[in-house]
VEXPA-937052 format. One record per residue (C-alpha): residue number from 0; x negated, y, z; residue in three letters. Coordinates in nm, 2 decimals. Example, Ala and Ser with C-alpha at 12.3 -4.5 7.8 and 13.67 -1.06 7.14 Angstrom:
BEGIN
  dodren    east   north      up  palo
       0   -1.23   -0.45    0.78   ALA
       1   -1.37   -0.11    0.71   SER
//
This chain:
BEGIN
  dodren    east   north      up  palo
       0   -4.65    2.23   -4.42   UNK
       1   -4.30    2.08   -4.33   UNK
       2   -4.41    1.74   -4.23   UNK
       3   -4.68    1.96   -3.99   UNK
       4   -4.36    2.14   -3.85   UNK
       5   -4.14    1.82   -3.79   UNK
       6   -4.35    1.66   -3.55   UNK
       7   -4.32    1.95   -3.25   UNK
       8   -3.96    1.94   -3.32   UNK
       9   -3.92    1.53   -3.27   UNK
      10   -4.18    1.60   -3.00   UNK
      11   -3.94    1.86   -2.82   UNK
      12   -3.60    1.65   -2.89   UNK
      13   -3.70    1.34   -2.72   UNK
      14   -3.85    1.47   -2.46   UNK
      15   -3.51    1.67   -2.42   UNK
      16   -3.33    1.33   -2.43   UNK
      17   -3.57    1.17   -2.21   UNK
      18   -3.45    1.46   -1.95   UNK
      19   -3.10    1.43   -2.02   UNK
      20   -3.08    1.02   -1.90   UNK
      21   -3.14    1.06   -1.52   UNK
      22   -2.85    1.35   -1.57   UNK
      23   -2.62    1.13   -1.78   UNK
      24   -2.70    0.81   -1.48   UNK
      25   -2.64    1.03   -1.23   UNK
      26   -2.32    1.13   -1.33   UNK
      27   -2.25    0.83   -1.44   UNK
      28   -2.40    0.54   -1.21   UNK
      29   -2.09    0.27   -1.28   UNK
      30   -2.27    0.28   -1.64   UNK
      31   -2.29   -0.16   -1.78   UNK
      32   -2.08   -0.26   -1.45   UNK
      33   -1.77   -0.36   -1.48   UNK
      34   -1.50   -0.38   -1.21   UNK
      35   -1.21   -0.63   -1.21   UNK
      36   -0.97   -0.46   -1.04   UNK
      37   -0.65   -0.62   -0.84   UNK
      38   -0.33   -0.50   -0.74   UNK
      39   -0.04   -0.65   -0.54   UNK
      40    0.28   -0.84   -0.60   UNK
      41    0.45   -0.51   -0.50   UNK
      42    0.50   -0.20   -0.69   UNK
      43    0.46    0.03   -0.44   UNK
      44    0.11    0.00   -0.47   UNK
      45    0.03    0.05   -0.82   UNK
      46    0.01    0.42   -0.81   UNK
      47   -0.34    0.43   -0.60   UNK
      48   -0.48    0.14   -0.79   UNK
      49   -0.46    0.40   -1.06   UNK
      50   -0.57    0.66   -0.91   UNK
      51   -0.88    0.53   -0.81   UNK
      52   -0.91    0.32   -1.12   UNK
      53   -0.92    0.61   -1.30   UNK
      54   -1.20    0.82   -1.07   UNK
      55   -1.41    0.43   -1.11   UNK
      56   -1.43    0.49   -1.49   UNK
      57   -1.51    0.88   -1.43   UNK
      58   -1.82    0.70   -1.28   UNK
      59   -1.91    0.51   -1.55   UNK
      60   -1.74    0.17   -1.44   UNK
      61   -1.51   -0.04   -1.69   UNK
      62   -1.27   -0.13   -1.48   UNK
      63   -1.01   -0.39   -1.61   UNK
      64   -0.62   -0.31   -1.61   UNK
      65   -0.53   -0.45   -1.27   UNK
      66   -0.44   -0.86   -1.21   UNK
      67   -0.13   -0.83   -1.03   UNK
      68   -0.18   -1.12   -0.77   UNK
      69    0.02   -1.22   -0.46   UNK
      70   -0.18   -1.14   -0.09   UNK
      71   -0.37   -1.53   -0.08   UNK
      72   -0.44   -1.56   -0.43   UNK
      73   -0.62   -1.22   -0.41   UNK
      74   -0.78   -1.31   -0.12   UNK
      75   -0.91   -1.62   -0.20   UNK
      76   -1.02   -1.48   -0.51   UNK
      77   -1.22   -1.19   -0.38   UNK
      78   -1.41   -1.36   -0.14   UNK
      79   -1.57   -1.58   -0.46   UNK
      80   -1.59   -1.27   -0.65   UNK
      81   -1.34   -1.40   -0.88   UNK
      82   -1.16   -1.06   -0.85   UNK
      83   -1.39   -0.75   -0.77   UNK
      84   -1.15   -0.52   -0.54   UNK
      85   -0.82   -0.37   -0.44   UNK
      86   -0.69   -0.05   -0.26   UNK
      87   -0.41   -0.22   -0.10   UNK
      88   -0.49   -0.39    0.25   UNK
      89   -0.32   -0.35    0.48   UNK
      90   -0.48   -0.43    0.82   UNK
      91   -0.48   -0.52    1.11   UNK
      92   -0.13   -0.69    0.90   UNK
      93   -0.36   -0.88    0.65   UNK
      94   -0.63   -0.98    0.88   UNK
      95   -0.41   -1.32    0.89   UNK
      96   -0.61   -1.40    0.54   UNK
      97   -0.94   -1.38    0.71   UNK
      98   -1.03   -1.70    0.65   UNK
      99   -0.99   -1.66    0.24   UNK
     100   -1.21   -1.37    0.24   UNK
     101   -1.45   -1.28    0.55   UNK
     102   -1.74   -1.51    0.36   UNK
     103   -1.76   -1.29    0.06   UNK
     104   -1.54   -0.98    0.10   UNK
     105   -1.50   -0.70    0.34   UNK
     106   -1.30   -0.40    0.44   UNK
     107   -1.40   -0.03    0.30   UNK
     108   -1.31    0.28    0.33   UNK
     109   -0.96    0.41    0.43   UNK
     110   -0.74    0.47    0.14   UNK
     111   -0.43    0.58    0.38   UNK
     112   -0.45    0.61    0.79   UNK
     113   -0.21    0.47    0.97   UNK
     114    0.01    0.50    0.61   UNK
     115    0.21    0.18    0.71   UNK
     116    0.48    0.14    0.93   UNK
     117    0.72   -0.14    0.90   UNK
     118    1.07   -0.19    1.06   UNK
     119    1.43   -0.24    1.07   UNK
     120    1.66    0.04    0.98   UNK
     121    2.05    0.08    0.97   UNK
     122    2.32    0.41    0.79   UNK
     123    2.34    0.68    1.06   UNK
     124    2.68    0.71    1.07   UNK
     125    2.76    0.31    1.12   UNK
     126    2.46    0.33    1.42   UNK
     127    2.61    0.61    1.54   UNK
     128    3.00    0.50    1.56   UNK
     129    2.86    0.12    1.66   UNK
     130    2.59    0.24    1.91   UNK
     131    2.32    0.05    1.75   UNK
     132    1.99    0.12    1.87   UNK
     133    1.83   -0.24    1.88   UNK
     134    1.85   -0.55    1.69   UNK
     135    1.99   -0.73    2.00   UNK
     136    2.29   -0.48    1.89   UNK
     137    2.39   -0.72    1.60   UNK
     138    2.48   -0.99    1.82   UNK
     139    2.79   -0.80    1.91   UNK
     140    3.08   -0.93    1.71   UNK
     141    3.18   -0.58    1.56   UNK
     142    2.82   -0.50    1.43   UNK
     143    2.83   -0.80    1.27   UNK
     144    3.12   -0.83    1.09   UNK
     145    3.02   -0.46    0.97   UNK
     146    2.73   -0.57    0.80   UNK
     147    2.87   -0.88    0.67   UNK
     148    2.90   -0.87    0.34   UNK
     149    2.95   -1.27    0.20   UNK
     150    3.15   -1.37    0.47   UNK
     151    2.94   -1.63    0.68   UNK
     152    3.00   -1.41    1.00   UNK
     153    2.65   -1.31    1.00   UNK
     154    2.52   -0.95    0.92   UNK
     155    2.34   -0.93    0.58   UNK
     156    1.95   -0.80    0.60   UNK
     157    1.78   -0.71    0.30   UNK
     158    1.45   -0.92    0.44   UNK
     159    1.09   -0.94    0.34   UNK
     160    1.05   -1.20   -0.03   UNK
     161    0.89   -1.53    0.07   UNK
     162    0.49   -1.51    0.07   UNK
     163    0.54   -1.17    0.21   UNK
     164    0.29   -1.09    0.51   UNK
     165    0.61   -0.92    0.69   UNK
     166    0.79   -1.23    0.61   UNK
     167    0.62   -1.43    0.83   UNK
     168    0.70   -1.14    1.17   UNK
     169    1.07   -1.13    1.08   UNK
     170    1.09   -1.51    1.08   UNK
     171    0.91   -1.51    1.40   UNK
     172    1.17   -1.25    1.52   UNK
     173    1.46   -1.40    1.41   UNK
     174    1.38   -1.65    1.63   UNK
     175    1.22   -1.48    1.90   UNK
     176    1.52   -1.27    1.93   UNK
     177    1.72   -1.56    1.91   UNK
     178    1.88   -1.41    1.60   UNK
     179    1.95   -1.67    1.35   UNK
     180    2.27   -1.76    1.45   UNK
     181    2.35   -1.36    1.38   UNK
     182    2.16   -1.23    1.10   UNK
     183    2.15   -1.37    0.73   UNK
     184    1.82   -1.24    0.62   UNK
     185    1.84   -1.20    0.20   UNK
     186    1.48   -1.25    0.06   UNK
     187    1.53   -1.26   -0.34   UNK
     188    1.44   -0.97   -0.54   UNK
     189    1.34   -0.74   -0.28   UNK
     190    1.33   -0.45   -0.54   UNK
     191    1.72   -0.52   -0.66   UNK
     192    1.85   -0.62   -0.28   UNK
     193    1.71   -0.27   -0.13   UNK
     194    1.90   -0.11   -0.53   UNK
     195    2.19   -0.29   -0.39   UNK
     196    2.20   -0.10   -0.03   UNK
     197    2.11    0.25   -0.21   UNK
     198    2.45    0.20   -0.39   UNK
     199    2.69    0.03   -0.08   UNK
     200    2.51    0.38    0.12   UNK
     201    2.62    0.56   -0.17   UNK
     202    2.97    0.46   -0.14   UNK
     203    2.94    0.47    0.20   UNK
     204    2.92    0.14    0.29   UNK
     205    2.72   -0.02    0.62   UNK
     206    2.36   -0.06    0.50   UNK
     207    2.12   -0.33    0.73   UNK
     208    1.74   -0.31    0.59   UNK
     209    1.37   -0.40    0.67   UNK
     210    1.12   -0.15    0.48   UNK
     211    0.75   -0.06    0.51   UNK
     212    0.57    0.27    0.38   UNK
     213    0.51    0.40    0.13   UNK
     214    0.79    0.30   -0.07   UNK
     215    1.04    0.44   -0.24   UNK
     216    1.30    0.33   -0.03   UNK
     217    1.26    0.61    0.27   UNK
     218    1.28    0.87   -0.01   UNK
     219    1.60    0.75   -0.15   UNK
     220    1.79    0.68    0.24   UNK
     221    1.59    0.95    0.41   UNK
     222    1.53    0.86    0.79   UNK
     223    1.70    1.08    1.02   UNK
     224    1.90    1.21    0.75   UNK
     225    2.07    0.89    0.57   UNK
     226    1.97    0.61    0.83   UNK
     227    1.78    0.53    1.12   UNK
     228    1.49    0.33    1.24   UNK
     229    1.62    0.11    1.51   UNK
     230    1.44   -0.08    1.77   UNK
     231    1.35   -0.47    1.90   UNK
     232    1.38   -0.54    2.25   UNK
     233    1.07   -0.62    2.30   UNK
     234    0.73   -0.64    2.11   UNK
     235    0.74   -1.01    2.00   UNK
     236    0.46   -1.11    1.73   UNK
     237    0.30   -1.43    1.60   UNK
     238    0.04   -1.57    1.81   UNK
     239   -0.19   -1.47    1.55   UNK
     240   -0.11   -1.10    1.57   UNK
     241   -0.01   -1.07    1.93   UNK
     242   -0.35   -0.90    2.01   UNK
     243   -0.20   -0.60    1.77   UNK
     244    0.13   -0.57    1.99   UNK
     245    0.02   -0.23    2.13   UNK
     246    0.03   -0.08    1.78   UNK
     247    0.37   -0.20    1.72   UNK
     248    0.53    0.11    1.90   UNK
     249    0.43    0.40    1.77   UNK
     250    0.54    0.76    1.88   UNK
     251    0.65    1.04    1.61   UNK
     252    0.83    0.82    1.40   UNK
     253    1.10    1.07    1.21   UNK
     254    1.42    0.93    1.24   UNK
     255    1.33    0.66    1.50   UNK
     256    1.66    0.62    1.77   UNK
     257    1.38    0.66    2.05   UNK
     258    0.99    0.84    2.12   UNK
     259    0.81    0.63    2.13   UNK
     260    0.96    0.39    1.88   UNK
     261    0.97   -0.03    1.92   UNK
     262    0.94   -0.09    1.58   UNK
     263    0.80   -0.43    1.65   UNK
     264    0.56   -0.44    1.37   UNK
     265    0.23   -0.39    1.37   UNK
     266    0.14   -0.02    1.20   UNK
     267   -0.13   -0.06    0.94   UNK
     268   -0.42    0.13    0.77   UNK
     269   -0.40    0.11    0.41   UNK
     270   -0.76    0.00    0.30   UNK
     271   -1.02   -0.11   -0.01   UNK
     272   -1.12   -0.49    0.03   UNK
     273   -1.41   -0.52   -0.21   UNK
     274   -1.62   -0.82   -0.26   UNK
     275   -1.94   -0.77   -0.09   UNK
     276   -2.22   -0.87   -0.34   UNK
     277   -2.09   -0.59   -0.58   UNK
     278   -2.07   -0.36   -0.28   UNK
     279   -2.40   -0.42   -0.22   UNK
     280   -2.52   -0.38   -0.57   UNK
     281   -2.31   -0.05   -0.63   UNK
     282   -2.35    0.17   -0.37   UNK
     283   -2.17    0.42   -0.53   UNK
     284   -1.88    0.22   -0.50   UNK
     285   -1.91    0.24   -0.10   UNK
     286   -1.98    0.60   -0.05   UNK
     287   -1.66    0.67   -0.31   UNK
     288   -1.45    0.46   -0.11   UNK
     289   -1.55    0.58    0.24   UNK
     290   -1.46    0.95    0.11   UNK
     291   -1.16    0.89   -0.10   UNK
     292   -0.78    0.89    0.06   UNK
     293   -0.43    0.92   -0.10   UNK
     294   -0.16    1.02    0.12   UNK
     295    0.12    0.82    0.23   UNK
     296    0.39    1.08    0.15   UNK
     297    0.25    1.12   -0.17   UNK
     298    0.24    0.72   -0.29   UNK
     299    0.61    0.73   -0.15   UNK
     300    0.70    1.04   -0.40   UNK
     301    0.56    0.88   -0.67   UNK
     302    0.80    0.52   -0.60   UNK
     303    1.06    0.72   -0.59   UNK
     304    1.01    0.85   -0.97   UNK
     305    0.95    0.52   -1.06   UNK
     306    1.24    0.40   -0.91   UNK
     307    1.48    0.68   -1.09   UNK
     308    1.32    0.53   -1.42   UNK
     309    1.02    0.71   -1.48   UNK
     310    0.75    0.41   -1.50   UNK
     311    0.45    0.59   -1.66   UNK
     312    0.21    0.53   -1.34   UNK
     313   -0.12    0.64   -1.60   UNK
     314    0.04    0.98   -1.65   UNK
     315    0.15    0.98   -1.25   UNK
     316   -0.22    0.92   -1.18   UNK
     317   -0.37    1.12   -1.39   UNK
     318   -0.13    1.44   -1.30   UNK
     319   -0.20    1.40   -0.92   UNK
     320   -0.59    1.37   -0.98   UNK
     321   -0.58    1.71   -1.18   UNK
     322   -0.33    1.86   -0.95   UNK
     323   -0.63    1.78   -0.63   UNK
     324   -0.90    1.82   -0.86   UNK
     325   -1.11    2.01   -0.64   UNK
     326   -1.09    1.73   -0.34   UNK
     327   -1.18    1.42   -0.56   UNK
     328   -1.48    1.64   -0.75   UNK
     329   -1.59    1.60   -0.37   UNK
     330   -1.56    1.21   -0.35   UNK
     331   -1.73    1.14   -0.71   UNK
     332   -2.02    1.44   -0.59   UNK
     333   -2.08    1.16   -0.29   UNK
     334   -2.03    0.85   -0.52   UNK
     335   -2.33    0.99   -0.76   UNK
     336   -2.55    1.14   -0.45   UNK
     337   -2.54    0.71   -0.31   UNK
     338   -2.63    0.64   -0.61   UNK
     339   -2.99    0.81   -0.67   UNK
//
């Protein structure tokens, strides 16, 4: 009589399981893929690799702890599918690397609009007492003997770190502006330079800077409050990037000496560059990245705790996901729907 019993009940379980697996793929179609996921040289950019490394496994992916690599190397490397993604491009700024990955990679999704602005900033109070407004300023002899800080009669910059995309702009400016004889740009140790100028600010010392966003930096010398965004004289690029020279003056900047604002860099979208053969194998991976965004401000408040010693970008990550819960539920629900 039992053994009769048992076969209804096996009967009735697997078909119960058999339901349950389109369920479980659905809300899991990453399930068996894995993702090797890249970050950059730059630690300003490791909270959104995070965040969406963390939604990728939510889907079902195994995604690795991030490579950090320098821009070429992850390039290169995700064009022959070496590397599977990142969520830090920042274009039109890294179209420059085209060549190492237009065969085999592409641009998806937009992880930040318009959440990069690059320029040149100065203290308030020494722009305001000096009058500087441009960086034609520091070829006046005063402004540079402000800012001059080792004594070779040239104002110190804290500058972009060789290998840099900005590096190669404010070498073409330096000479475009016919600036070298003026400025000393300082390129070591970006991270310890810009630690440097916090602490001369803080002791109310001239402070001379380049800086991008997000990054920590605009929280800790607020612009318009602690320094200002000063202009170029004209908008000077690369040859390579002169095509982009209407994007590098911007208007609304906050803290900018003028509206509209010369900043003299090209403003960039921060984007996904994911290798295209996965892309077109998962796509899942497409429709999440075409939904999901991370605001600037927010990657910015996040360098700044990092900066003041609190390092934990997992627990970061995973507080910011839970705190906008309801919004990424909405990217994941399009992830699985591209899926079926």
């Amino acid at each position: 009589m039992l053994s009769r019993l048992k076969s209804p009940l096996i009967a009735t379980a697997a078909l119960a399981l058999i339901a349950a697996m389109p369920a479980q793929a659905q809300e899991r179609p990453g399930e068996g893929q894995s993702i090797t996921m890249a970050r950059p040289s730059w630690d300003t950019g490791w909270f959104q690799t995070e965040v969406f490394s963390q939604l990728l496994r939510e889907l079902g992916y195994d995604v690795s702890e991030p490579m950090t690599l320098d821009n070429p190397a992850f390039y290169q490397s995700v064009g022959y599918g070496d590397v599977t993604m990142w969520v830090d491009g920042y274009f039109p700024g890294h179209s420059t690397y085209s060549n190492f990955y237009e065969q085999g990679a592409e641009v998806v999704g937009m992880v930040a609009p318009r959440g990069s602005i690059e320029g040149y900033l100065v203290d308030k109070p020494t722009a305001e007492r000096l009058g500087i407004t441009s960086v034609e300023d520091f070829k006046r002899d005063e402004v540079k003997e402000a800012f001059d800080r080792d004594g070779d009669g040239r104002a110190d910059l804290v500058a972009c770190p060789p290998g840099w995309a900005c590096e190669m702009v404010l070498e073409h400016h330096l000479d475009a502006y016919d600036l070298r004889d003026h400025v000393n740009p300082i390129k070591a140790g970006y991270a310890a330079a810009m630690a440097d100028a916090v602490a001369a600010h803080g002791a109310g010392e001239p402070v001379f800077f380049y800086t991008w966003t997000p990054n920590w930096t605009v929280n800790e010398l607020v612009p318009g409050e602690d320094v200002v965004w000063i202009e170029v004289p004209e908008v000077d690029l690369p040859e390579n990037l002169m095509h982009l020279a209407d994007t590098a003056t911007s208007s609304g900047i906050e803290g900018c000496v003028n509206d509209p604002c010369r900043l003299g860099f090209p403003s960039n979208d921060i984007v996904s560059v994911v290798n295209s053969a996965f892309l077109e194998e998962n796509p899942a991976i497409r429709a999440f990245l075409e939904a999901a965004e991370v605001p600037a401000a927010e990657m910015s408040a996040q360098n700044a705790k990092m900066n003041a010693g609190d390092t934990d970008i997992a627990a970061h990550a995973a507080a910011w996901i839970a705190d906008n819960r309801a919004t990424v539920d909405g990217w994941l629900k399009q992830a699985r729907a591209a899926a079926r």
